[in-house]
Structure formats: structure tokens, C-alpha cells
N, C-alpha and C positions, 0 to 999 in steps of 0.2 A: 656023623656022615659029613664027607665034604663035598661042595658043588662048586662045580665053577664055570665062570663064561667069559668068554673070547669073542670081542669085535674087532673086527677089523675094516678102517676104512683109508682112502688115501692119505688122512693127515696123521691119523694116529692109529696104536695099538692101545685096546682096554681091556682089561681082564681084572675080572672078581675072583674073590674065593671067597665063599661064605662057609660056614662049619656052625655046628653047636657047643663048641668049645669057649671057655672063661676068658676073658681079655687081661689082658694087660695086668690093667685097674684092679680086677675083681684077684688076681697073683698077688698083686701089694698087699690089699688087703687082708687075703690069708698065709701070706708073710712066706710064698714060696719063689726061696731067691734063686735057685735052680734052674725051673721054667723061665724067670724072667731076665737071667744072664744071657738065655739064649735066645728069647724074642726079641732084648735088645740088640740082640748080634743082627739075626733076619732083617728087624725093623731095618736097622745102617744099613745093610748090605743092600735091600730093596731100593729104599731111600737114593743110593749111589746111583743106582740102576737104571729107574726111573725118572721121567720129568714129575709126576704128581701122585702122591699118595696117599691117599684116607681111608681111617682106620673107625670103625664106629660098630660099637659095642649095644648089646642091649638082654633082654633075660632071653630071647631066643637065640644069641650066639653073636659070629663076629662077620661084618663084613670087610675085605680088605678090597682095595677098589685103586689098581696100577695104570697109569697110561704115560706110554711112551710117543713122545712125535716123532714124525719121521726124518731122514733130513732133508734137504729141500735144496 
């Protein structure tokens, strides 16, 4: 299941997405290069998109944590 949350305030935009899905990391590991041609693709595309992006993995899943400023 995925969740996700949306703040918004004058300076920025923040949005999460959290899921119970394998990261990255845990793709390398079991050596599926499929899943991770295309995370790489999202990861850049996000990455472009956004000012700041962290990505932090754990055994209960993945949180991805986006914030855009605004312009000023």
C-alpha cells in the first residue's frame, strides 16, 4: 500500500510517498536489473524536478520525501 502527504506552505512544496516496497539497494542485491533501469529513470526525472530529495529505505519499506521552493 502507498501513502502519501502533501504540505504546503508559502516557501515550499513537500510531499512523501512512503510504500512497503524493496528499495533500490535491496533490487541490487537480488540482482533485478529491470526494476532498477526504471527507478533509475524516476530517481533523474524527480531529481530534475525537484529542489531536494531523500530517499531512505528500511525493513518496513521506502520513504521518498520531495520539496520544491517556490519562486520568489
Amino acid at each position: 500500500m502507498m501513502h502519501i502527504t502533501v504540505r504546503d506552505n508559502s516557501e515550499t512544496l513537500a510531499v512523501d510517498v512512503m510504500d512497503g516496497g524493496a528499495s533500490t539497494s535491496e533490487t541490487l542485491e537480488n540482482n533485478h536489473l529491470e526494476p532498477l533501469r526504471h527507478a533509475r529513470a524516476r530517481h533523474a526525472l524527480i531529481r530534475g524536478l525537484m529542489d531536494d530529495v531523500s530517499i531512505v529505505s528500511d525493513q518496513e519499506g521506502t520513504v521518498v520525501h520531495m520539496e520544491k521552493r517556490r519562486a520568489t
